[in-house]
N, C-alpha and C positions, 0 to 999 in steps of 0.2 A: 734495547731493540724491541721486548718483548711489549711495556709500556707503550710504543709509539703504534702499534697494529691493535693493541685495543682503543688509543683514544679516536683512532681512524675509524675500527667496526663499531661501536657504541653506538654514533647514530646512524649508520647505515641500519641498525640493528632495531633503532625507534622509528626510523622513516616508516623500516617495514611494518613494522607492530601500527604504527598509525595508522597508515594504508589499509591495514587489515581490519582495524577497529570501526575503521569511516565505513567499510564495505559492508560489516555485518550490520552496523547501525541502519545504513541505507536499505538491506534488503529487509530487516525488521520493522520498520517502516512501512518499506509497499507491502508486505504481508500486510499489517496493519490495516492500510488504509483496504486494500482490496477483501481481504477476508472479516472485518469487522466494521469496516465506516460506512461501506459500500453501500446501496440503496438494497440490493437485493439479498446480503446480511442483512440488515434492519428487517425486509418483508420475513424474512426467516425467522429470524429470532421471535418477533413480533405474533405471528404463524402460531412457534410453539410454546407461548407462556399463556401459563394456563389462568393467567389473571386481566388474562386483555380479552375484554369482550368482541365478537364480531365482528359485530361496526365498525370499531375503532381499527382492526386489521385489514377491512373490505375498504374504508377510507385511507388507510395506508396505503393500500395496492395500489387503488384507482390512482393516487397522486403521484405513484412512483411506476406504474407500471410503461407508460407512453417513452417517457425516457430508457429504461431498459430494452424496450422491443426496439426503439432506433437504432439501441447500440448493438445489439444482436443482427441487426441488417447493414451494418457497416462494416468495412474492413478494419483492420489492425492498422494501418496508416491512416487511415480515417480517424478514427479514434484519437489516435497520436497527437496528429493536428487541431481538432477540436478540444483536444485538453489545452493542449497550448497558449490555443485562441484565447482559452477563456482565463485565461492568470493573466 
C-alpha cells in the first residue's frame, strides 16, 4: 500500500516542481527584459561608462527618449496593449 501512494505523489510532486520552475524562469526573464534590455537601462548604463563619449550618449537619448516620454504619459493598460499590438 505504501508503494502505490508514492507512485500516485511522484508526479504530483514534479507537476509542482515544474510549475515552480516555469514561474521563476518567467519572472527572471521580465526582470531581464525591464531592468536591463529596456531603452532607459541602455540610456543608464550608457550615462555611466566612463568610455562613451558625449555624443555618442546625447545621440542615444535623443533616439530613445521620445519613446519613453510616450510611455510615461500612458496608462498601464495602455502600455499592455500596445505591447501586444506590436508582436
Amino acid at each position: 500500500m505504501g508503494q502505490d501512494e508514492n507512485m500516485l505523489l511522484s508526479p504530483l510532486v514534479l507537476i509542482t516542481l515544474s510549475l515552480g520552475v516555469l514561474s521563476l524562469l518567467l519572472f527572471g526573464v521580465s526582470w531581464f527584459e525591464q531592468r536591463v534590455l529596456s531603452p532607459k537601462a541602455l540610456i543608464i548604463h550608457a550615462a555611466r561608462s566612463r568610455q562613451a563619449p558625449p555624443e555618442h550618449v546625447e545621440r542615444l537619448v535623443a533616439r530613445h527618449s521620445e519613446g519613453l516620454l510616450q510611455g510615461l504619459s500612458q496608462s498601464p493598460a495602455d502600455r499592455a496593449n500596445r505591447a501586444g499590438a506590436g508582436r
